[in-house]
N, C-alpha and C positions, 0 to 999 in steps of 0.2 A: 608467090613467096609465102604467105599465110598456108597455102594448102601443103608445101614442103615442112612449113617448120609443125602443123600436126601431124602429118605422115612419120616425124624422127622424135616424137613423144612416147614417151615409154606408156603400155597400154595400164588405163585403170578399171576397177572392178566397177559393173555396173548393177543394178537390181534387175535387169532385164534387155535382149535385145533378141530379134524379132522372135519373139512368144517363147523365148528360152529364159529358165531362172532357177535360182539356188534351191539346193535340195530338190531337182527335178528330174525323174528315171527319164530317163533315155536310151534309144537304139543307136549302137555305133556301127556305123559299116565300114568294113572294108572291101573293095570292090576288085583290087586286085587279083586273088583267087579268083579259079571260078569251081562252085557256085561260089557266090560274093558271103563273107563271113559274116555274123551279126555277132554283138555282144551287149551285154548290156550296165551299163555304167551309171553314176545318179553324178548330178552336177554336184559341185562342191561352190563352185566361182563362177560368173561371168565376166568376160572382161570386154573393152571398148573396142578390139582389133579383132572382135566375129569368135574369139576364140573358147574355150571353158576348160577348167580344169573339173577332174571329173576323179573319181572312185570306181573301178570295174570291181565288178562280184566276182571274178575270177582274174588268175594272172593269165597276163595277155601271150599269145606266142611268139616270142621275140619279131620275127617278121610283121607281125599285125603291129605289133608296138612300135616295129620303125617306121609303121608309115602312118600310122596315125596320132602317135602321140608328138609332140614337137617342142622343142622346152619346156616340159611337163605340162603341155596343154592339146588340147583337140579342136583343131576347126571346126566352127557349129557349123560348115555343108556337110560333115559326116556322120554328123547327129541328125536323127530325127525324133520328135515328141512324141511320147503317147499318153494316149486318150486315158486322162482317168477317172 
């Protein structure tokens, strides 16, 4: 019961979760294409639900933006970090 009623909690912003955090560039992929697309985005948000709201340096191609943006947020499995 405990694990449903946090599952149906609206997500909140966190300062970090696994090694992702605000104001931080990141690699967005989209893998659907092939070769698989990269873009590159900076966090703006993390939140509790794995997810980030992010800034792309450029606007996305409708098709990239539908599958990786999701109520104006990005799953961090399609981010990846880099090195700086």
């Amino acid at each position: 019961m405990l694990q449903q009623s946090l599952a149906t909690q609206a997500p909140v912003k966190v300062s970090e979760k696994w090694g992702f955090c605000e104001n931080q560039r990141v690699l967005a992929q989209d893998v659907k294409p092939w070769p698989p697309q990269h873009y590159n985005p900076t966090i703006i948000w993390v939140w509790s639900d794995a997810t980030a709201t992010v800034k792309f340096d450029h606007d996305l191609p409708y098709d990239a933006e539908r599958r990786l943006v999701q109520s104006d947020r990005v799953e961090l499995h399609h981010l990846t970090r880099i090195p700086s």
